[in-house]
DODRENDREN-904281 format. One record per residue: residue in one letter; residue number from 1; x, z, y of N, C-alpha, C, CB in turn; chain. Coordinates in steps of 0.2 Angstrom, whole numbers. Atoms other than C-alpha are relative to their C-alpha. Glycine has a CB too. Example, Ala and Ser with C-alpha at 12.3 -4.5 7.8 and 13.67 -1.06 7.14 Angstrom:
  residu  num    nc1    nc3    nc2   cac1   cac3   cac2    cc1    cc3    cc2   cbc1   cbc3   cbc2  chaine
       A    1      4      0     -6     62     39    -22      4      0      6     -5      6      0       A
       S    2     -4     -1     -6     68     36     -5     -4      3      5      2     -7      2       A
//
This chain:
  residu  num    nc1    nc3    nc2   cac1   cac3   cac2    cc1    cc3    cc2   cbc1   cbc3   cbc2  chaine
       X    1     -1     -7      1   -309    235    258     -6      5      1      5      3      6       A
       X    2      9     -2      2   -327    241    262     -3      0     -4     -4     -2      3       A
       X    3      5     -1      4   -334    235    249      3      4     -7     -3     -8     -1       A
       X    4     -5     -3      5   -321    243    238     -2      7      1      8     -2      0       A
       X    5      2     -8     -1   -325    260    246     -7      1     -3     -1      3      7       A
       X    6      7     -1      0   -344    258    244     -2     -2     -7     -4     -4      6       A
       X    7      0     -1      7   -341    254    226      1      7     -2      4     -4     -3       A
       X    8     -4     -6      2   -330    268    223     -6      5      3      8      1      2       A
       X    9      7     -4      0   -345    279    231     -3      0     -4     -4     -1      4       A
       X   10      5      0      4   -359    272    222      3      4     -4     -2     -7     -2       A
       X   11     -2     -4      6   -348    276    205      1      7      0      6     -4     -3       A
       X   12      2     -5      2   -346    291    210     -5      4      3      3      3      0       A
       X   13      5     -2      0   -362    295    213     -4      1     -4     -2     -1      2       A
       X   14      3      3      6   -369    287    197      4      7     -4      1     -9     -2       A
       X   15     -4     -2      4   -355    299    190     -3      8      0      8     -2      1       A
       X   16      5     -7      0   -365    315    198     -5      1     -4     -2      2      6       A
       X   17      6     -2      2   -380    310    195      0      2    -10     -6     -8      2       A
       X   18      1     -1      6   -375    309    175      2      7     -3      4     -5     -3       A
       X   19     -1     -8     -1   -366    326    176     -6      4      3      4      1      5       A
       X   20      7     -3     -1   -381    333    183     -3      1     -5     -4     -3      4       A
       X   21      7      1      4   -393    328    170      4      2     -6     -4     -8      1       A
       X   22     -3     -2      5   -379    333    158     -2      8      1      9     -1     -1       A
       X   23      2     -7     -1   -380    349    165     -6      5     -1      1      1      6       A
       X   24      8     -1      4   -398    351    164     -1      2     -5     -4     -5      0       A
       X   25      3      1      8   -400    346    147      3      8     -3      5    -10     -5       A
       X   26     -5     -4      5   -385    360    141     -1      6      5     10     -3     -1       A
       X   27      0     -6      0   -392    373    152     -8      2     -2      3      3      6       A
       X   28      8     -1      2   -412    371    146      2      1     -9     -7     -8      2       A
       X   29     -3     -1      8   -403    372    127      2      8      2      9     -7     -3       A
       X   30     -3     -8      1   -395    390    132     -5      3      1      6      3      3       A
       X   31      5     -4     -1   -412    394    140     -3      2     -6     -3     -2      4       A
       X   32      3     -2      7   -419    389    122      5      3     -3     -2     -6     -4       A
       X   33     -3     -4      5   -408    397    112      1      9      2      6     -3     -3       A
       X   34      3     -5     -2   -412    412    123     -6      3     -3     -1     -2      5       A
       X   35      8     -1      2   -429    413    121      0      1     -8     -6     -8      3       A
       X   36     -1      0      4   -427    408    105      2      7     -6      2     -4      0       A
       X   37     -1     -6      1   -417    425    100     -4      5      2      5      1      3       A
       X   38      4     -7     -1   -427    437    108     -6     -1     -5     -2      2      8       A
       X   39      7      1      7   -443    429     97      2      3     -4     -2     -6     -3       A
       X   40     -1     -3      7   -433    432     82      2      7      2      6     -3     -4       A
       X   41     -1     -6     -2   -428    450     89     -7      3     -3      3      0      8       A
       X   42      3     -4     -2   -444    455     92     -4     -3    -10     -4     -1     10       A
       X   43      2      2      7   -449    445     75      3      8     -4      3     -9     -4       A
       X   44     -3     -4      6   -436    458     66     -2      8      1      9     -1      0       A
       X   45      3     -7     -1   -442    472     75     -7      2     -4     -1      1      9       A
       X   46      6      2      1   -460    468     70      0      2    -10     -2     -8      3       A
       X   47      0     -1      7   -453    467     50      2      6      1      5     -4     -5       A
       X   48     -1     -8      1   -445    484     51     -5      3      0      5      5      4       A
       X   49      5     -9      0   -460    496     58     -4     -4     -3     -4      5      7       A
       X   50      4      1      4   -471    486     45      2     -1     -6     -4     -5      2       A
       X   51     -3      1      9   -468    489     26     -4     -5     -3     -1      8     -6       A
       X   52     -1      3      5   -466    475     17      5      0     -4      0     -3      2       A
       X   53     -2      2      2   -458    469      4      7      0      1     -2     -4      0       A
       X   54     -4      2     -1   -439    467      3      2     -9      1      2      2     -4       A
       X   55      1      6      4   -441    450     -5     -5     -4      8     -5      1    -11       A
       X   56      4      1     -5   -456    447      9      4     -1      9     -6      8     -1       A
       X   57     -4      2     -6   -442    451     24      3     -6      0      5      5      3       A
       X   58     -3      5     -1   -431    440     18     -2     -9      0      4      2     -4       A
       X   59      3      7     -1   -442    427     16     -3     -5      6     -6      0     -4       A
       X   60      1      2     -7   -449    427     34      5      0      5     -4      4      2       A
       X   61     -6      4     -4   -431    427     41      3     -3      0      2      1      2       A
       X   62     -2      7      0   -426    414     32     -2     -5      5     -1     -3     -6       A
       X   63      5      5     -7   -440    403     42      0      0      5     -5      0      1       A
       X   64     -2      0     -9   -437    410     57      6     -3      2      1      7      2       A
       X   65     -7      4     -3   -420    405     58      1     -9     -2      8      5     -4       A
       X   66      2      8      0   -424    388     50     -4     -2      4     -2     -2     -4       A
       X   67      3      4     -6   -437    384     62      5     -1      6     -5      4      2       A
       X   68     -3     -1     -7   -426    390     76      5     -6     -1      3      9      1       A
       X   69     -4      5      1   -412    381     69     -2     -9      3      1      0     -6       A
       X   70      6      7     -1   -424    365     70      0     -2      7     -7      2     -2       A
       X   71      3      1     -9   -431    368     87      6     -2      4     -3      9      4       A
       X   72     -6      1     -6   -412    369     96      3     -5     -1      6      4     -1       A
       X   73     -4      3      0   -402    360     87     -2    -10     -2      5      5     -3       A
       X   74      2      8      2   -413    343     81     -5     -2      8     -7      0     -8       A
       X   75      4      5     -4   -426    342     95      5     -1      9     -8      5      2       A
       X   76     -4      1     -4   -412    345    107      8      2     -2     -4      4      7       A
       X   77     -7      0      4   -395    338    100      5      4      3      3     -7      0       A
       X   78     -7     -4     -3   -378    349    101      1     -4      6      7      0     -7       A
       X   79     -2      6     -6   -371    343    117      8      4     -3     -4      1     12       A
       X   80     -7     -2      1   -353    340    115      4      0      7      4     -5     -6       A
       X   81     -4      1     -6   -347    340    132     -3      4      6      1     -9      2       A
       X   82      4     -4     -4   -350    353    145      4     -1      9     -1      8     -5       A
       X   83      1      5     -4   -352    346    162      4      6      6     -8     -3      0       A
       X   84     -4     -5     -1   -337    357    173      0     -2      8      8      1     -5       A
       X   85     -2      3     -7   -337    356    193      5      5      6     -8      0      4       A
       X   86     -7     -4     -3   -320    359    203     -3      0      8      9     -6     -1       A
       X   87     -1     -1     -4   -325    365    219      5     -1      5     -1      4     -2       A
       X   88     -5      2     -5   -310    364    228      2     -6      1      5      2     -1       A
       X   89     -1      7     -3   -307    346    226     -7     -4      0      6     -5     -3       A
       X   90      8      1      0   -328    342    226      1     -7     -4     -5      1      8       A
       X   91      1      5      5   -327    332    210      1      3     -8      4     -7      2       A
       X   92      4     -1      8   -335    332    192      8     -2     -6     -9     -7     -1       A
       X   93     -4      1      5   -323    334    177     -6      1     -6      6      6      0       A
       X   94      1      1      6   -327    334    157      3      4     -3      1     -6     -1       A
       X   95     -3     -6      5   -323    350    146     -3     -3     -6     -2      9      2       A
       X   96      3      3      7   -325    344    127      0      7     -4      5     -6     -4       A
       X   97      2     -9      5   -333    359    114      5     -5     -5    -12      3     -4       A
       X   98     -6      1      8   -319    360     99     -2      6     -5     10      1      1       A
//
């Protein structure tokens, strides 16, 4: 019966530590795509008070949003599962993005 407890520990602990590090990963992704917005912001501010081109804005915010796109969502993959902790009964659930 002890060793059946001190399993069921371990696992869930192994099961925090993975939650955890889920958590991590999906909130350094909203920090990026944070950061990421206000660059472009302060990018789109930067096209308005400087006359360029029509043809010239839209070319530089195509690339901006394709870089950006890049940066989020390739170097750090969509996360499909976002990592949900129930306080009241102090254990880790699994909410799925639809």
């Amino acid at each position: 019966m002890l060793t059946l407890i001190l399993m069921l520990n371990y696992l869930l602990q192994q099961k925090m530590v993975y939650f955890g590090v889920m958590s991590l990963i999906f909130s350094l992704k909203i920090f990026l795509q944070y950061l990421f917005s206000v660059f472009i912001c302060l990018k789109l501010y930067h096209l308005v008070t400087r006359l360029y081109t029509l043809l010239q804005n839209l070319l530089y915010i195509s690339v901006l949003t394709h870089i950006t796109y890049i940066n989020i969502n390739v170097i750090i993959p969509p996360t499909r599962v976002i990592p949900v902790i129930l306080l009241q009964k102090n254990e880790w659930k699994c909410s799925k993005l639809d």
